[in-house]
Structure formats: structure tokens, C-alpha cells
C-alpha positions, 0 to 999 in steps of 0.5 A, a space after each residue: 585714508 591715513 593712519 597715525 600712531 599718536 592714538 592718545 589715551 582717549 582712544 583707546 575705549 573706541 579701539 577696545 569695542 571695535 576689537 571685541 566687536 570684529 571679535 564676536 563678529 568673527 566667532 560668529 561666522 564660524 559658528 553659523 554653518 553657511 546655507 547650501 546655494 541654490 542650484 540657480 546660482 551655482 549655474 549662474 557663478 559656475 565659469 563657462 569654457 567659452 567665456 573670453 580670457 579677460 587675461 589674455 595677452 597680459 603677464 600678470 608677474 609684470 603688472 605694477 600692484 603698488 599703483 592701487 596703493 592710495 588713500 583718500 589723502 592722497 586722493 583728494 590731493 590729486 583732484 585739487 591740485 588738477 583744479 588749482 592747474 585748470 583755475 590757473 589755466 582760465 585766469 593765465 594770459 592769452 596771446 594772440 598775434 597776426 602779422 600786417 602787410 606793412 611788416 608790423 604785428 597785431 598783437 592782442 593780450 587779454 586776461 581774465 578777472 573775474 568769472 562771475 561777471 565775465 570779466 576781462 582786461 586786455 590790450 591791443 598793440 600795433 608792434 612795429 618790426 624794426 627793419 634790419 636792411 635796407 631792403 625791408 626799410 624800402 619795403 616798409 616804406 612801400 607798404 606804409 605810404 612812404 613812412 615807416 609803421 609806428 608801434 600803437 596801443 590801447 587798454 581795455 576792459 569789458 565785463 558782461 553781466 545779467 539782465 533785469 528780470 524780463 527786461 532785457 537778458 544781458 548787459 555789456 560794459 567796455 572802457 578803452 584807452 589809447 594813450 597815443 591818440 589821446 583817445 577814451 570810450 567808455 559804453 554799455 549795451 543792454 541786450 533781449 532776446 525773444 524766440 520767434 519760432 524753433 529755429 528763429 530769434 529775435 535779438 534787440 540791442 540798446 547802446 549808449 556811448 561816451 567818445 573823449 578826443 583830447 588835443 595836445 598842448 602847443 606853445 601859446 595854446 592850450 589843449 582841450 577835450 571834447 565828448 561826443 555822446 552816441 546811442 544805437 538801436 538795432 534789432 537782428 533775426 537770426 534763422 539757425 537751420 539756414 545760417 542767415 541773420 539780417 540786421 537793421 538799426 539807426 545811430 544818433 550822435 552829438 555829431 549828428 543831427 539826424 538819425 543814421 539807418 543800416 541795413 545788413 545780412 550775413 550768411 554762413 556758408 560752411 563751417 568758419 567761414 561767413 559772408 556778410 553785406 551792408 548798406 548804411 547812410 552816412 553824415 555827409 549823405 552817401 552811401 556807405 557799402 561794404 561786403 566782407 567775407 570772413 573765417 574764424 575759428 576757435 581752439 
């Protein structure tokens, strides 16, 4: 609570009735004689000698009192100025950084826009580690085929929004650019997910993407871009109390002039760390296997 002195003539009728009213209020109480407490409280306000001392240990001439002295102002200062801090916190850039075995450095920045739709912008950069000696030019070499790495990057922007209603929960959006590949994609994902049991779920997945490959000009020629359009379905049952997801979908694209079928699994064996497998068809007719195992953790 502040206090002012510039009170102004209006006031003063407001400050006269609360002063004749604390007055009345005051001559009251020492008129009115106080009523005699039942024995029931007296017992139960009376201290106990066995009642721990709350003081102990503590020298009550050193204690700050002034810390106590704040108004509601200052109060309220104190609670924003926390909340610009953690606003500022959410919206600051995020770095991240993990070094290749050819010497250079995957570097990621995100920011993020706008909470409502979850909103980010970012990049992803390839920074190459200018060699300092002649053995980490030999070195570089070794590990990049005999080149030395090149510095990359792209943009990126991804927003996830709500669904439609009951039909389908979640919708996803994530333009990317990469400037030194010539490169673009822009897609949308459209997400539902139904509960199968009280630790199995079902989630459905519709994807639609939009793939640009540009080509530089050469003399006598000029360049040109070409769009591949691609959608994928997949669906993934997902049991809680085991870890276990398994995983089935297809792929088309304007590349393609047949479906793509996959088929994976992935299980959580302890806390971060994940195994996963999968088969999948390829356009020239193989068979494509992977299995990964990967830690990931979150501070």
C-alpha cells in the first residue's frame, strides 16, 4: 500500500468520517467491559512447558525486521518483474551444438514466436573448423574423403496448431530452406489419436509435402526447378507399461509410381535410451534395414 500527501481538498469528508468513526470505535471498546473466557480456552491458549521453543538457537536482536517493511506496490513489482524474466526466458535463443567426426560442428538455433500456436523459427548449420596445422588439415582430409568439410545451412519454420473438431487433434506445419543446396520443402501433417485400452493408443498420421530442387545457371543453359509432391500415411500403436511402439505406413510420391510400405518397432529399454528397427521397400526394389539405438535427454 502507498501513501501520498497530496490528499486534495476532496478528501478530506472521507478522512474526517473514518477519524470520528475509529474514534467511536475506540471509546467503545473501553467502555464495553470484555466477557470473562471459558475455562476451555484458558486451557487451551495457556502455554505448555513442554511445548518446543520455536526460538531456539535463533538471536532474535540480529534478525532483519525491515525485510517485512513492503507494500502491495512493491509487491506487485516483484511478481511482474519475475514474469517479464520468465517470458523473456521462453522467447530467448536456444543453442545447441554437437561436434562430427570430420572436425566440424552441428549447430542448431531455434526461437520461439509465438506460444499460442507453438510457433518456432530456427536453423541448422554445418560449421566447418578452419584447420590450424598441418595435422588437423591431414586429419580433416582423412575424415571427409580427402576434402575438407564445408560450412552448410538451412532455415526453418514449424508452427503446430489444433485439430478439427473430432477429426483429426493436432495439425503441423514446417517450411525449409537451404540456400546452398538450392533446396525448399515445405509440408503439413494432420494427427489422430484414439485410446485403444488404459495403456494402448492408437495414432494416425496424414502427410502432405511439397519438395523444390533448383539447378544453377551454366553458360548456354539456363536453370530450372523441379517440384516433387509426396504423401505418407502411417499409423503407430503405442503400449505405455512395456515402452513398445510399432509402426506401419506407405509413402507415394511423383517419383514413384507405386506405393512404399514400412514397417518398424521401437523399445525403451531404460530411462533415455531407445532401440528401434525397420524394414521398408525401396524404389529400385530393395530392401531397406536399419536399426538404431538412441539416448536422448532433456534439461
Amino acid at each position: 500500500m502507498e501513501f501520498s500527501t497530496g490528499l486534495g481538498w476532496t478528501r478530506l469528508p472521507v478522512l474526517a468520517a473514518a477519524f470520528i468513526l475509529g474514534s467511536v470505535l475506540t471509546v467503545s471498546a473501553q467502555i464495553i467491559p470484555p466477557t470473562a473466557a471459558a475455562p476451555d480456552e484458558e486451557a487451551a491458549d495457556a502455554p505448555d512447558i513442554n511445548d518446543p521453543d520455536v526460538l531456539r538457537g535463533i538471536d532474535v536482536d540480529k534478525l532483519d525486521w525491515g525485510q517485512l517493511a513492503i507494500d502491495a506496490g512493491t509487491l506487485n513489482d516483484i511478481i511482474a518483474a519475475k514474469k517479464r524474466a520468465q517470458a523473456v526466458g521462453k522467447e530467448a535463443l536456444n543453442w545447441s551444438s554437437n561436434p562430427n567426426a570430420n572436425g566440424s560442428s552441428a549447430v542448431t538455433v531455434k526461437q520461439s514466436v509465438s506460444s499460442f500456436w507453438d510457433t518456432l523459427v530456427g536453423a541448422d548449420m554445418i560449421v566447418a573448423k578452419e584447420p590450424t596445422t598441418m595435422s588437423e588439415l591431414l586429419a580433416q582430409k582423412a575424415a571427409n574423403g580427402g576434402s575438407l568439410p564445408q560450412s552448410s545451412g538451412s532455415a526453418w519454420a514449424a508452427a503446430t496448431a489444433p485439430g478439427a473438431g473430432s477429426i483429426w487433434d493436432k495439425t503441423a506445419v514446417e517450411a525449409r530452406v537451404d540456400p546452398g543446396a538450392e533446396q525448399s520443402k515445405i509440408g503439413a501433417s494432420l494427427t489422430k489419436s484414439v485410446p485403444l485400452s488404459n495403456d494402448t493408443s492408437l495414432t494416425l498420421q496424414n502427410g502432405y509435402s511439397v519438395n523444390e530442387q533448383g539447378t544453377s545457371a551454366l553458360p548456354g543453359v539456363g536453370g530450372h526447378i523441379t517440384r516433387n509432391y509426396e504423401t505418407d500415411q502411417s499409423a503407430r500403436v503405442t503400449i505405455t507399461d512395456t515402452g513398445t511402439s510399432i509402426t506401419a505406413g506407405q509413402t507415394l510420391s511423383t517419383t514413384d509410381d507405386r506405393w512404399l510400405r514400412k514397417v518398424g518397432a521401437e523399445q525403451k529399454l531404460f530411462d533415455n535410451v531407445t532401440v528401434s528397427g525397420s524394414v521398408g521397400e525401396t524404389s529400385q526394389g530393395a530392401i531397406d534395414k536399419s536399426l538404431t539405438a538412441g539416448f536422448k535427454k532433456h534439461w
